[in-house]
N, CA, C and O atoms as a Maestro MAE file, in Angstrom:
{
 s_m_m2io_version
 :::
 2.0.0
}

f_m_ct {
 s_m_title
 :::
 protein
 m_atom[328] {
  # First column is atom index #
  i_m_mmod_type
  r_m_x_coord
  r_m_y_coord
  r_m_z_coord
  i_m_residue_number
  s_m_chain_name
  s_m_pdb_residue_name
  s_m_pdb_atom_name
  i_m_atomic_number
  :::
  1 25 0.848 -1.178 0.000 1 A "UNK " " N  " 7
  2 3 0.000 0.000 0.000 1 A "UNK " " CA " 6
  3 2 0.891 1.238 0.000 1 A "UNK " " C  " 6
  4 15 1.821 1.222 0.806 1 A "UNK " " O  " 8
  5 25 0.709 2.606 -1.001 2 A "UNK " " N  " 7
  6 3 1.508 3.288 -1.218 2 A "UNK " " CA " 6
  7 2 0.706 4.576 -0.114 2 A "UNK " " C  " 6
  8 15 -0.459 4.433 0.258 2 A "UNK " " O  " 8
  9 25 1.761 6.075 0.385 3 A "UNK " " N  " 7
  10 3 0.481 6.928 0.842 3 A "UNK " " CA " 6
  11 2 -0.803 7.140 0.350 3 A "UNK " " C  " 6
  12 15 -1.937 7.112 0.830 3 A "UNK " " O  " 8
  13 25 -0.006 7.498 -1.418 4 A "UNK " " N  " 7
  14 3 -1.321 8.057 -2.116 4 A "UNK " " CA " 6
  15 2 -2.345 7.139 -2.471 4 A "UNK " " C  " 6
  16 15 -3.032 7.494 -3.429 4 A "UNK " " O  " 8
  17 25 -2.671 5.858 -1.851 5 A "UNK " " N  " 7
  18 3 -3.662 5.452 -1.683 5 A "UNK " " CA " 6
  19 2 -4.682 5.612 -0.883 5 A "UNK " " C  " 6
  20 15 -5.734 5.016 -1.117 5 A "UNK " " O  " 8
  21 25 -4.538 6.495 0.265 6 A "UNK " " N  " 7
  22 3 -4.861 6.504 0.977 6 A "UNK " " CA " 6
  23 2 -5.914 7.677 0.482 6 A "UNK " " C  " 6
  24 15 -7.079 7.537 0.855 6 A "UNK " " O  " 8
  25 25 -5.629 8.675 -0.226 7 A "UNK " " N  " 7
  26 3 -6.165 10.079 -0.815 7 A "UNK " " CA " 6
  27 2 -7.323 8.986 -1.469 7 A "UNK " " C  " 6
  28 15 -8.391 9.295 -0.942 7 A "UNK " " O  " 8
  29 25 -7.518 7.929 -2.327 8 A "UNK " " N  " 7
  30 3 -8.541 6.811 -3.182 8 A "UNK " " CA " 6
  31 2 -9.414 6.338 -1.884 8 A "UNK " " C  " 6
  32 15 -10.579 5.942 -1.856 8 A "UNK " " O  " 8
  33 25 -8.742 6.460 -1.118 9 A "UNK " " N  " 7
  34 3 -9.867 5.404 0.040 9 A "UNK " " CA " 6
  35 2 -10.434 6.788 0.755 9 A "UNK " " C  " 6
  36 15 -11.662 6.870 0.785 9 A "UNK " " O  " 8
  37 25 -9.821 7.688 1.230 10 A "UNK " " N  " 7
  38 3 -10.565 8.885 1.508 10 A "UNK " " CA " 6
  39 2 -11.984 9.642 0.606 10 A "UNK " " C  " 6
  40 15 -12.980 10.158 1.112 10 A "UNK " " O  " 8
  41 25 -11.742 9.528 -0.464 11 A "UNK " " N  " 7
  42 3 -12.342 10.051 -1.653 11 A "UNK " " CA " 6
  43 2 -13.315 9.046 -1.671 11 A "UNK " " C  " 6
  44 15 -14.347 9.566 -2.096 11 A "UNK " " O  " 8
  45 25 -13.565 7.403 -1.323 12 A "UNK " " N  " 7
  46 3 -14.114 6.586 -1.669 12 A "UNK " " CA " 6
  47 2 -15.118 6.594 -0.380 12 A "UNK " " C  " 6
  48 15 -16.304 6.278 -0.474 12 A "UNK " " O  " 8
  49 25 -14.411 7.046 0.985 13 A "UNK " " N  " 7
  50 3 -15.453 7.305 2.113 13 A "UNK " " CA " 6
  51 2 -16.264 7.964 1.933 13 A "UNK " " C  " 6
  52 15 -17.433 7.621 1.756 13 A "UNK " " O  " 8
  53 25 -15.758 9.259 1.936 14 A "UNK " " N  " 7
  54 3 -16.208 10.120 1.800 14 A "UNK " " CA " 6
  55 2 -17.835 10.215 0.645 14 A "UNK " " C  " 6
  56 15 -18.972 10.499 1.025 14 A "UNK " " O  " 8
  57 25 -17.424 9.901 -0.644 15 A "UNK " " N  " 7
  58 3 -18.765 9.824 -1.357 15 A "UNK " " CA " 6
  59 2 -19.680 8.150 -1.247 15 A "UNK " " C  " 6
  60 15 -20.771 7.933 -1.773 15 A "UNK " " O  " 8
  61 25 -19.044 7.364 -0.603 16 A "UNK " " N  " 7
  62 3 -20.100 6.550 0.196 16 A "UNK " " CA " 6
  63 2 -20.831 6.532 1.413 16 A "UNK " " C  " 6
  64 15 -21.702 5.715 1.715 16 A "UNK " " O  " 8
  65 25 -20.293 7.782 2.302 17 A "UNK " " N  " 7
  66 3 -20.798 8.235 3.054 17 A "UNK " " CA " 6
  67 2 -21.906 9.790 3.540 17 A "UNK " " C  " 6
  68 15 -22.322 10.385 4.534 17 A "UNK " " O  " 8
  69 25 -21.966 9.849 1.437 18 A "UNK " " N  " 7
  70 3 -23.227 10.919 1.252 18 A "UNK " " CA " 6
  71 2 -22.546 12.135 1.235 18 A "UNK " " C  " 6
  72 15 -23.143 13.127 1.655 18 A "UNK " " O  " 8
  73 25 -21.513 12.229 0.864 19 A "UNK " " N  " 7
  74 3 -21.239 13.928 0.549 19 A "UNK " " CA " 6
  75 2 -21.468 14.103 -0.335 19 A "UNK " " C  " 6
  76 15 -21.454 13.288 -1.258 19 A "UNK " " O  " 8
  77 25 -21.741 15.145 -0.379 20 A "UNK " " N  " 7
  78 3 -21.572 15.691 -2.164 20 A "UNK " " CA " 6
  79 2 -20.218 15.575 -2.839 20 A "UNK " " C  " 6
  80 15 -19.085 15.781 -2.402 20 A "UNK " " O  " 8
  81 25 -20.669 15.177 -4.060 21 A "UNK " " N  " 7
  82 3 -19.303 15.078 -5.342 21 A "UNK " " CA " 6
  83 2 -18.523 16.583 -5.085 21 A "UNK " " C  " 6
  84 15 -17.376 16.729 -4.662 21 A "UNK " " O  " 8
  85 25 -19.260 17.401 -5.378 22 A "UNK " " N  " 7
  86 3 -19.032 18.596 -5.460 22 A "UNK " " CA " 6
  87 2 -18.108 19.184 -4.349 22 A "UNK " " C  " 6
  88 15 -17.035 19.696 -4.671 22 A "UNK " " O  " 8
  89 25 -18.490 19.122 -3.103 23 A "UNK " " N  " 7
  90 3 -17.644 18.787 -2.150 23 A "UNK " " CA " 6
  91 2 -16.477 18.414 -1.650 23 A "UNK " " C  " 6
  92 15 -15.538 18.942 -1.056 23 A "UNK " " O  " 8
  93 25 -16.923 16.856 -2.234 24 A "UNK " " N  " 7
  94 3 -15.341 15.959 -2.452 24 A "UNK " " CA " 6
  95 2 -14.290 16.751 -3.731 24 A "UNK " " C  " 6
  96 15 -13.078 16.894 -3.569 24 A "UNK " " O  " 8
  97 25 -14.920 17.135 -4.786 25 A "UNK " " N  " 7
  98 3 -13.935 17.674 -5.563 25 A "UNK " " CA " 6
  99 2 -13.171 18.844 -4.877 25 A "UNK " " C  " 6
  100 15 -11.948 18.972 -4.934 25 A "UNK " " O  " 8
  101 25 -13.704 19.373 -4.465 26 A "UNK " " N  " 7
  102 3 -13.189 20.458 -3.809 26 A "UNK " " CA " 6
  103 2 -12.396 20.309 -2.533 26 A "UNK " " C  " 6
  104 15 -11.584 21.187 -2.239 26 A "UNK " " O  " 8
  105 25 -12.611 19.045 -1.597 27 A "UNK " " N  " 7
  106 3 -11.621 18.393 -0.577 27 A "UNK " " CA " 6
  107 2 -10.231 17.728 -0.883 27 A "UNK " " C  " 6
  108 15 -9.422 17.675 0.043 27 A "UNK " " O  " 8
  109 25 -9.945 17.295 -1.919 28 A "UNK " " N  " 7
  110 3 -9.531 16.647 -3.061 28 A "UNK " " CA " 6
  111 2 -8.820 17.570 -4.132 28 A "UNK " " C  " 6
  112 15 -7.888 17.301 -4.890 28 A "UNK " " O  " 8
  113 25 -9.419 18.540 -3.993 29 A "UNK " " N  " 7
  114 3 -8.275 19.532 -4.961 29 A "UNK " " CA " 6
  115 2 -8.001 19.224 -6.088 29 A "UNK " " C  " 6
  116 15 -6.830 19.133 -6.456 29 A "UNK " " O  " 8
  117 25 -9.372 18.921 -7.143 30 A "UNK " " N  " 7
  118 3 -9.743 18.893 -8.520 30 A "UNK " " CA " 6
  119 2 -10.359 19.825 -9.409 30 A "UNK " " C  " 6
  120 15 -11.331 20.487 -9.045 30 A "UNK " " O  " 8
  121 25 -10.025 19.891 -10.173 31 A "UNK " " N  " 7
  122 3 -10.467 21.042 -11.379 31 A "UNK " " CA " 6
  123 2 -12.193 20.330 -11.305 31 A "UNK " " C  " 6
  124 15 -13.262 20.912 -11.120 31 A "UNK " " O  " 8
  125 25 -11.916 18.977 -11.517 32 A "UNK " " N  " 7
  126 3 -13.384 18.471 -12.697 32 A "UNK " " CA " 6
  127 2 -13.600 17.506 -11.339 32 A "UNK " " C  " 6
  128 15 -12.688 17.176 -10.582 32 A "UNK " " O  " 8
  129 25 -15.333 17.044 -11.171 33 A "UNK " " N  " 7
  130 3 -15.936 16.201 -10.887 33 A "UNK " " CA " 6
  131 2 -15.768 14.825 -10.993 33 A "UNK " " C  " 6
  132 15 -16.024 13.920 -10.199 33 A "UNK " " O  " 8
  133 25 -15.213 14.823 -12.301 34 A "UNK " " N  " 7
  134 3 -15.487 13.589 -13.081 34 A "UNK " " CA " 6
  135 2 -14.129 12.394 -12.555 34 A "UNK " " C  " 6
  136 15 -14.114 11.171 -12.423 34 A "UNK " " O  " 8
  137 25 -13.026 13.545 -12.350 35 A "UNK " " N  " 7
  138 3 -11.638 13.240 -11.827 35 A "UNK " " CA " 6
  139 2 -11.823 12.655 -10.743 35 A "UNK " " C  " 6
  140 15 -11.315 11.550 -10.556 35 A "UNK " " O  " 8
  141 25 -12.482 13.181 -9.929 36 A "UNK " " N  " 7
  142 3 -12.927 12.078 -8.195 36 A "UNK " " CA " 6
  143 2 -13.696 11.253 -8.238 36 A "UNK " " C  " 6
  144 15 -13.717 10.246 -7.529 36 A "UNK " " O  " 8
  145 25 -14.641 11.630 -9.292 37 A "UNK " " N  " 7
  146 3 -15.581 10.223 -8.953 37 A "UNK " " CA " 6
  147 2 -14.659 8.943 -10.315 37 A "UNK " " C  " 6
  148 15 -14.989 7.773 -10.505 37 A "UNK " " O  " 8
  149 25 -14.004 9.379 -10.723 38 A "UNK " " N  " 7
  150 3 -13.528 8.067 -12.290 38 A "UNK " " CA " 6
  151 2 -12.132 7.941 -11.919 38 A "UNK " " C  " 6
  152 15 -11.527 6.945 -12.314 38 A "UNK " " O  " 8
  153 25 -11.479 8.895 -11.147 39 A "UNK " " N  " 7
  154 3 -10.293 7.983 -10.481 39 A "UNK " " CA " 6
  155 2 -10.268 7.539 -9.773 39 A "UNK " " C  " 6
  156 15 -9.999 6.338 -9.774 39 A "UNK " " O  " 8
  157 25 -10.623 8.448 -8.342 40 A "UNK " " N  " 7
  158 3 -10.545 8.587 -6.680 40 A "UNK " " CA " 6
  159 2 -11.607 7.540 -6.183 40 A "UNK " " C  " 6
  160 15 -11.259 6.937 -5.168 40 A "UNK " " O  " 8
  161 25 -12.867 7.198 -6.715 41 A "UNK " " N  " 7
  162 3 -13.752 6.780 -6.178 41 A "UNK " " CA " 6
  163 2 -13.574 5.400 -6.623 41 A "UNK " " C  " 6
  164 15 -13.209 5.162 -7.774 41 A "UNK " " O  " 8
  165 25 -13.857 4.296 -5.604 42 A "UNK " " N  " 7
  166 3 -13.868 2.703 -5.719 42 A "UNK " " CA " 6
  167 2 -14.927 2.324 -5.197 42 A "UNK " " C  " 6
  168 15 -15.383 2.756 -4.139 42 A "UNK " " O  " 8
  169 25 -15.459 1.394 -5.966 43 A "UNK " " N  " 7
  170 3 -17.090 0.497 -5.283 43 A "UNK " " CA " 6
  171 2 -16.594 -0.236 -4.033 43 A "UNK " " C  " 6
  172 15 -15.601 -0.961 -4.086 43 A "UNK " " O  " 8
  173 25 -17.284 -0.044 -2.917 44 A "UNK " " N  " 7
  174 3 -17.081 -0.596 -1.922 44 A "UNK " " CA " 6
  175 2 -17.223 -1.932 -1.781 44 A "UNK " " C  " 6
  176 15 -18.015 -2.503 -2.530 44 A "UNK " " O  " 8
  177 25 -16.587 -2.579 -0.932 45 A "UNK " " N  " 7
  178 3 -17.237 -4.292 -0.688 45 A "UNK " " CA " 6
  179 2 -17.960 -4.240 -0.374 45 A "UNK " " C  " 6
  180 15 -18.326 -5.398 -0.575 45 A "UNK " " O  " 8
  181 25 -19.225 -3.512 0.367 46 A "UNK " " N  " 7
  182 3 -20.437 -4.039 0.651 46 A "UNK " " CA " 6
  183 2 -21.188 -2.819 0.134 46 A "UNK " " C  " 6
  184 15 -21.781 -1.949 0.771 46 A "UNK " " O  " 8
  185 25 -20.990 -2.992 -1.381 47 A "UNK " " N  " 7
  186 3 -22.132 -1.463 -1.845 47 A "UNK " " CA " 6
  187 2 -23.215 -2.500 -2.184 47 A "UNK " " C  " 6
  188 15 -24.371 -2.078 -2.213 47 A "UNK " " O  " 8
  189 25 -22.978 -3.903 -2.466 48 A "UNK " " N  " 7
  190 3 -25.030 -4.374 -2.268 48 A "UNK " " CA " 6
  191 2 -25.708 -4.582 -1.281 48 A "UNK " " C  " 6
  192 15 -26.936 -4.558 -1.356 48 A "UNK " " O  " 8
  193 25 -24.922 -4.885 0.109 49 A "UNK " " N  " 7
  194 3 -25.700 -4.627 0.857 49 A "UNK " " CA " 6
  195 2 -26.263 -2.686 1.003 49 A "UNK " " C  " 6
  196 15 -27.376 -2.224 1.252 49 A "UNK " " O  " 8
  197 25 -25.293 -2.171 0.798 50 A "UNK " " N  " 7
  198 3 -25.797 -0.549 0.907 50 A "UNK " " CA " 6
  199 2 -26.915 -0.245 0.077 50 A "UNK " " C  " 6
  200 15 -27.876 0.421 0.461 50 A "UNK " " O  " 8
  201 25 -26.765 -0.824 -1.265 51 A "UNK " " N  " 7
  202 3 -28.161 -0.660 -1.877 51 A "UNK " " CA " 6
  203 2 -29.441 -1.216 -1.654 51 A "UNK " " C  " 6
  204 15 -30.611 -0.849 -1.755 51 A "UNK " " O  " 8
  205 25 -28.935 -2.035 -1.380 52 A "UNK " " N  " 7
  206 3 -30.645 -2.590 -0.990 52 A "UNK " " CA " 6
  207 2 -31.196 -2.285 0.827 52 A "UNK " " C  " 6
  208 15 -32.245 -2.549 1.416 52 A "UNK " " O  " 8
  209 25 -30.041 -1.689 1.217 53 A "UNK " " N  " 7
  210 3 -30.163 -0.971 2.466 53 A "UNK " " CA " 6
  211 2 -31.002 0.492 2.152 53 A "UNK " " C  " 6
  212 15 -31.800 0.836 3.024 53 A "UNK " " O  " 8
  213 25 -30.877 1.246 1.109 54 A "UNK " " N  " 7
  214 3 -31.334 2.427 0.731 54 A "UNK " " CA " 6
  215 2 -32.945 1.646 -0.121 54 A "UNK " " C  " 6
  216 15 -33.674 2.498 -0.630 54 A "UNK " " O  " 8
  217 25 -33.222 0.798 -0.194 55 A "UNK " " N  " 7
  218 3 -34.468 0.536 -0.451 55 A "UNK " " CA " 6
  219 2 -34.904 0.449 0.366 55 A "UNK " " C  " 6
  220 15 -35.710 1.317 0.700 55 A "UNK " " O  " 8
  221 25 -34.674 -0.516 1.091 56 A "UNK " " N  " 7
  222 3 -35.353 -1.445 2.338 56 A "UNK " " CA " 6
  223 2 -36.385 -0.378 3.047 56 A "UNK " " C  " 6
  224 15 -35.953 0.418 3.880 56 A "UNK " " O  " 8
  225 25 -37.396 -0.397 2.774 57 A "UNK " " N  " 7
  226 3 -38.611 0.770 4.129 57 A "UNK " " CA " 6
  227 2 -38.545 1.789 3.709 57 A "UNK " " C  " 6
  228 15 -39.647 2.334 3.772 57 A "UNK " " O  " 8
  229 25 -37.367 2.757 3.029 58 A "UNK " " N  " 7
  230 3 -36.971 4.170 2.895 58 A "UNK " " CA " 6
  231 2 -38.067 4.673 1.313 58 A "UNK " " C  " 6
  232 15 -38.588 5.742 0.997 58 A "UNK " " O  " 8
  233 25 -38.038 3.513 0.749 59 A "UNK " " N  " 7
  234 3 -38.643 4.573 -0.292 59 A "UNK " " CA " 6
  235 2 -40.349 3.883 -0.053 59 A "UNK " " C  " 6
  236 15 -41.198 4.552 -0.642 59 A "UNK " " O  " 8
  237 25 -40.771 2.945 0.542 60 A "UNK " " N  " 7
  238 3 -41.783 2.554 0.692 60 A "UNK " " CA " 6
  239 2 -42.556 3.575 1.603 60 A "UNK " " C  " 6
  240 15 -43.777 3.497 1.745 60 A "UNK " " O  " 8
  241 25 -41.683 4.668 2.298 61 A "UNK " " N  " 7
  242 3 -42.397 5.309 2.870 61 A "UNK " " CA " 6
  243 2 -43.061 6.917 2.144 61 A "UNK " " C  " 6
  244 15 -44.008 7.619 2.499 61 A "UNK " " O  " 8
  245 25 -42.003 7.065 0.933 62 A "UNK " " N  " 7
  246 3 -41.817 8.195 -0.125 62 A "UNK " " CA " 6
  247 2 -43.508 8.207 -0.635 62 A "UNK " " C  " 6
  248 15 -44.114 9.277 -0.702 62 A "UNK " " O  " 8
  249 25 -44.170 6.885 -0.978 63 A "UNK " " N  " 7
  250 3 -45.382 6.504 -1.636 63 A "UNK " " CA " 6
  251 2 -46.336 6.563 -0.780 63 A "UNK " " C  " 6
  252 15 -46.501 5.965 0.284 63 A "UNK " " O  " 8
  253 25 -47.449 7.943 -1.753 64 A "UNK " " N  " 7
  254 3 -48.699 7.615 -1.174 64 A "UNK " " CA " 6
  255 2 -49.224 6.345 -0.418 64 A "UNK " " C  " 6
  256 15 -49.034 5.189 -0.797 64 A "UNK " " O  " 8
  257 25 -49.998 6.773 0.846 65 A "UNK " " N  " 7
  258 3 -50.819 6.030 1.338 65 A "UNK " " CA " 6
  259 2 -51.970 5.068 0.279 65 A "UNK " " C  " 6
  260 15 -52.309 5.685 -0.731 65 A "UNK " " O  " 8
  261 25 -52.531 3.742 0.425 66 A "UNK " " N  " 7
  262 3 -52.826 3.134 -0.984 66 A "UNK " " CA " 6
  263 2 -54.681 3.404 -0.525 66 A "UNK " " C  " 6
  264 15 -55.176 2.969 0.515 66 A "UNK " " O  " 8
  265 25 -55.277 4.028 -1.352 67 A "UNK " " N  " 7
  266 3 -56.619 4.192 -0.635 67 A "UNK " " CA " 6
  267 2 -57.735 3.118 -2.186 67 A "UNK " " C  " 6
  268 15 -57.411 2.874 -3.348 67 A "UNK " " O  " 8
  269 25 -58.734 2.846 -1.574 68 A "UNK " " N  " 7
  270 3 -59.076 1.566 -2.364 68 A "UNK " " CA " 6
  271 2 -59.611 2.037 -3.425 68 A "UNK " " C  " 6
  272 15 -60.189 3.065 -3.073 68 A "UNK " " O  " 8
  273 25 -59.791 1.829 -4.841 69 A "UNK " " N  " 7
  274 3 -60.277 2.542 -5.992 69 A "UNK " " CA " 6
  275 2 -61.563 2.658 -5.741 69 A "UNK " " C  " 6
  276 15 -62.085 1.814 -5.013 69 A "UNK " " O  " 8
  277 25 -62.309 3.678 -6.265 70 A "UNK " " N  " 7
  278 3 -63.712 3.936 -6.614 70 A "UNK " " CA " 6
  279 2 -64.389 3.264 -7.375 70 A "UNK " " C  " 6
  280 15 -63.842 3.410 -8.468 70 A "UNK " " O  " 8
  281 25 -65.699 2.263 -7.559 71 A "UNK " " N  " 7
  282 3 -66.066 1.534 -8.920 71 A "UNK " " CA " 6
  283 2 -66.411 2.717 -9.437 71 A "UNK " " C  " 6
  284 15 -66.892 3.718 -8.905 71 A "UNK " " O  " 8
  285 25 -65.919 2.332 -11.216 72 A "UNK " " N  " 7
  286 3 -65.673 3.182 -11.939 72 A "UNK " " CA " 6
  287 2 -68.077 3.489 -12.675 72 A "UNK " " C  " 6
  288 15 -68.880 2.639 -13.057 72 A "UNK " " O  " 8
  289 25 -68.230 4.960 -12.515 73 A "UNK " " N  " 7
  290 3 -69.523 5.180 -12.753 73 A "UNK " " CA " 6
  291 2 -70.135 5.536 -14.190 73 A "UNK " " C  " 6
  292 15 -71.350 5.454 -14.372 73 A "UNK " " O  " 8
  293 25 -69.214 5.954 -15.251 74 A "UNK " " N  " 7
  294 3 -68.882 5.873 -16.374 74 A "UNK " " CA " 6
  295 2 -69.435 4.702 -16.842 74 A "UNK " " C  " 6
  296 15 -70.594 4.954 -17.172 74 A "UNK " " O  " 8
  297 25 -69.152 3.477 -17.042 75 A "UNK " " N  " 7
  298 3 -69.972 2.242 -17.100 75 A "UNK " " CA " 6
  299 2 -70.846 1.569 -16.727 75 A "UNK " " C  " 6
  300 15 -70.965 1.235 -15.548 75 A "UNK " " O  " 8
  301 25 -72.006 1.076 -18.079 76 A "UNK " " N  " 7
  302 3 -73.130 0.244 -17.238 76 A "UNK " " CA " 6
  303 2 -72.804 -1.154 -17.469 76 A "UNK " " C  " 6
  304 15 -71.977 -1.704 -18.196 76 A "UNK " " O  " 8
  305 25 -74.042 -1.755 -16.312 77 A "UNK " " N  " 7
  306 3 -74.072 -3.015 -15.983 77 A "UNK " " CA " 6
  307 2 -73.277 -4.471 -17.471 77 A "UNK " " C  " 6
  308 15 -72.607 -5.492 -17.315 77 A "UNK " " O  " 8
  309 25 -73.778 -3.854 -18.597 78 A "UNK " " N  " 7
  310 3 -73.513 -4.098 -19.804 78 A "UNK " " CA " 6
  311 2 -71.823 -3.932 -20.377 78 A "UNK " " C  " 6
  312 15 -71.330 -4.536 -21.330 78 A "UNK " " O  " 8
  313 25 -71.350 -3.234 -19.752 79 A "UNK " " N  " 7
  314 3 -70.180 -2.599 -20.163 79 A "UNK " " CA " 6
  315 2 -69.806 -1.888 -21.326 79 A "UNK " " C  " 6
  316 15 -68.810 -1.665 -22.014 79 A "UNK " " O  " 8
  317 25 -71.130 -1.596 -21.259 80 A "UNK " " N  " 7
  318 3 -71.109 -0.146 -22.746 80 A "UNK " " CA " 6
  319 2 -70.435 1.354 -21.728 80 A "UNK " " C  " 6
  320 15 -70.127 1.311 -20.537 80 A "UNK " " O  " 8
  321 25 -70.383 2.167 -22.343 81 A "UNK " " N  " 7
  322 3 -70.078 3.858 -21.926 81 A "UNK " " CA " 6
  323 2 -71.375 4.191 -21.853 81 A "UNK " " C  " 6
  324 15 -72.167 3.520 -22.515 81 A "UNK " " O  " 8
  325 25 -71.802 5.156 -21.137 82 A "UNK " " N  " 7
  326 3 -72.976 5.986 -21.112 82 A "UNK " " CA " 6
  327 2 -73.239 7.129 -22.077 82 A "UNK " " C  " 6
  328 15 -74.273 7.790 -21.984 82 A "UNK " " O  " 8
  :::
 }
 m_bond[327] {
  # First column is bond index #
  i_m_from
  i_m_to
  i_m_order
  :::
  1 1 2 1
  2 2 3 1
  3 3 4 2
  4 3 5 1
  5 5 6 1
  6 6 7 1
  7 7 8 2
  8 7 9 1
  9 9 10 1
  10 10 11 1
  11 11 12 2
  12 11 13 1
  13 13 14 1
  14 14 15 1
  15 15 16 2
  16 15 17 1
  17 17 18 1
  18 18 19 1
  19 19 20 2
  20 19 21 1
  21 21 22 1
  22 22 23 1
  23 23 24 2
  24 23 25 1
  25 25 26 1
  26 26 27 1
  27 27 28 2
  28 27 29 1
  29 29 30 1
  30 30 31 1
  31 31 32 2
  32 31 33 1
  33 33 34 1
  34 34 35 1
  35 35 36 2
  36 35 37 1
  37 37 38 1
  38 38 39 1
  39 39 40 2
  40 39 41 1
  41 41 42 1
  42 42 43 1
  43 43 44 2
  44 43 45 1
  45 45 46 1
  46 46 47 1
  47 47 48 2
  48 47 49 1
  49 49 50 1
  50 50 51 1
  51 51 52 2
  52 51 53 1
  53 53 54 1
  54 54 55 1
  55 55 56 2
  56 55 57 1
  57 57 58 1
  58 58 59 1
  59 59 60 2
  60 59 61 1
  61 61 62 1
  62 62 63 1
  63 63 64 2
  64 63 65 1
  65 65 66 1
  66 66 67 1
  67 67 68 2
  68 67 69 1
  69 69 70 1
  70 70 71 1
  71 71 72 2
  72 71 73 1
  73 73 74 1
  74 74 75 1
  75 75 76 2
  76 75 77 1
  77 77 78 1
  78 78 79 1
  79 79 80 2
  80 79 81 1
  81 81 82 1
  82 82 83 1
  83 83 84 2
  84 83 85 1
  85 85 86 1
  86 86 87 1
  87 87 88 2
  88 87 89 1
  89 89 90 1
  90 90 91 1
  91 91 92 2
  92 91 93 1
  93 93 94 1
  94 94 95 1
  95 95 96 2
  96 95 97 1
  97 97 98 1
  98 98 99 1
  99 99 100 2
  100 99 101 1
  101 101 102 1
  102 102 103 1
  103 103 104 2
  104 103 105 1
  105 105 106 1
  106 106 107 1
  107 107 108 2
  108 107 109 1
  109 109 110 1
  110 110 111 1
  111 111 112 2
  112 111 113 1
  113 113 114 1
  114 114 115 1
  115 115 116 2
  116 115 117 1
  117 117 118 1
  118 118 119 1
  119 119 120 2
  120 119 121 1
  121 121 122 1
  122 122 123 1
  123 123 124 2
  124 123 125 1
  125 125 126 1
  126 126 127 1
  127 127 128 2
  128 127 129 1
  129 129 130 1
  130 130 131 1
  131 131 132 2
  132 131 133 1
  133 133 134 1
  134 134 135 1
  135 135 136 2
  136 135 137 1
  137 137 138 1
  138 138 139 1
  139 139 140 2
  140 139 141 1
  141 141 142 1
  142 142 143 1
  143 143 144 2
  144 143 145 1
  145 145 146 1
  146 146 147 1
  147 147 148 2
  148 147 149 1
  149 149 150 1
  150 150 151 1
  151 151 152 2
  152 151 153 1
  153 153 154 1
  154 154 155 1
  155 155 156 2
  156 155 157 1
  157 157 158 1
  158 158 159 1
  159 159 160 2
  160 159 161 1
  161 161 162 1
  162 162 163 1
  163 163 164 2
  164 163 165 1
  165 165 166 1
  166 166 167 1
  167 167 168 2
  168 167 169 1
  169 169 170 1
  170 170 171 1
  171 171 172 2
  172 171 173 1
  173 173 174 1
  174 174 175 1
  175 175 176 2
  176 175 177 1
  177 177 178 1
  178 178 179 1
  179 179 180 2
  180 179 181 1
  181 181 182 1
  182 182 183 1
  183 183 184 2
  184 183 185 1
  185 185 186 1
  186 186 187 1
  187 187 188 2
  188 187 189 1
  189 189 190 1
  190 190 191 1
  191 191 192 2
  192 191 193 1
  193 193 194 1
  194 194 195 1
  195 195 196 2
  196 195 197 1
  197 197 198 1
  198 198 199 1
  199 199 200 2
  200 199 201 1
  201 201 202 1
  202 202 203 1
  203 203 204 2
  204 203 205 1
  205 205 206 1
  206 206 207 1
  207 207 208 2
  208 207 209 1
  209 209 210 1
  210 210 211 1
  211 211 212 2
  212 211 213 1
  213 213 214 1
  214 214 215 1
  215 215 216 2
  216 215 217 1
  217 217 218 1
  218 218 219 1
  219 219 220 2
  220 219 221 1
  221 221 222 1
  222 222 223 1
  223 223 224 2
  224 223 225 1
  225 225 226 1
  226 226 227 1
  227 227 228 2
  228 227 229 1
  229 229 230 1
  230 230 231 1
  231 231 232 2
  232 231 233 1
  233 233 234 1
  234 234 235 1
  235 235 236 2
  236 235 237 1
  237 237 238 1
  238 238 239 1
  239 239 240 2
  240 239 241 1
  241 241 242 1
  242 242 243 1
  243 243 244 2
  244 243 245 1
  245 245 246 1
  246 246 247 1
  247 247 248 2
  248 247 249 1
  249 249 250 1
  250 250 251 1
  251 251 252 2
  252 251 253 1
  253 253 254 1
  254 254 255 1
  255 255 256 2
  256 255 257 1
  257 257 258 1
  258 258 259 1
  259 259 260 2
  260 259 261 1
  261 261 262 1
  262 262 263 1
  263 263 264 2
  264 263 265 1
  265 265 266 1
  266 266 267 1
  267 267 268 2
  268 267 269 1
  269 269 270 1
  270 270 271 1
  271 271 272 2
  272 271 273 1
  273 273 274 1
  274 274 275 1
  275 275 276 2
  276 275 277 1
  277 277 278 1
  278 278 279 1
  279 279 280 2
  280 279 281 1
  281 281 282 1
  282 282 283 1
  283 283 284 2
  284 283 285 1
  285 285 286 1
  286 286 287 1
  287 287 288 2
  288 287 289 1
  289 289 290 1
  290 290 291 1
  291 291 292 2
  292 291 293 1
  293 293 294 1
  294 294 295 1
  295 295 296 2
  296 295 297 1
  297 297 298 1
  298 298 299 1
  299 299 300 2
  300 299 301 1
  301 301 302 1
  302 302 303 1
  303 303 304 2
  304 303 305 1
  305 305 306 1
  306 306 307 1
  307 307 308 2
  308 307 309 1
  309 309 310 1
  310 310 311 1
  311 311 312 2
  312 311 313 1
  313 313 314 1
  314 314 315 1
  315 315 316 2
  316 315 317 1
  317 317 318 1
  318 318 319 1
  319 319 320 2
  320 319 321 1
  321 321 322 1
  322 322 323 1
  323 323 324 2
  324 323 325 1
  325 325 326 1
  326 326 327 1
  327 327 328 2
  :::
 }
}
């Protein structure tokens, strides 16, 4: 392990731990965005558990409450239109 690895694993905390890119570029001392996240940044060993950690309950709560449909009154018994 060399120092400047250590600047890759910093950079790699850091935006797995929800900072902003924007941020990190600027902690990091980059012209471009693209430079921290396509050099500096490495997929973690446990980024599937992290993802399906960011599903799990979090977005189930984002969604309307489910309320039961209306029978539709537009249609008769026949299933013609009125």
């Amino acid at each position: 392990m060399r120092f400047h690895d250590l600047r890759h694993a910093y950079a790699t905390s850091l935006v797995t731990d929800g900072v902003p890119i924007n941020l990190v570029q600027r902690v990091m001392g980059h012209k471009q965005a693209s430079t921290t996240l396509n050099r500096y940044t490495h997929t973690p060993g446990d980024y599937a558990a992290r993802v399906l950690a960011a599903f799990d309950g979090s977005a189930a709560s984002l969604l309307p409450p489910t309320l039961e449909t209306p029978p539709r009154s537009d249609v008769d018994d026949a299933g013609e239109g009125l």
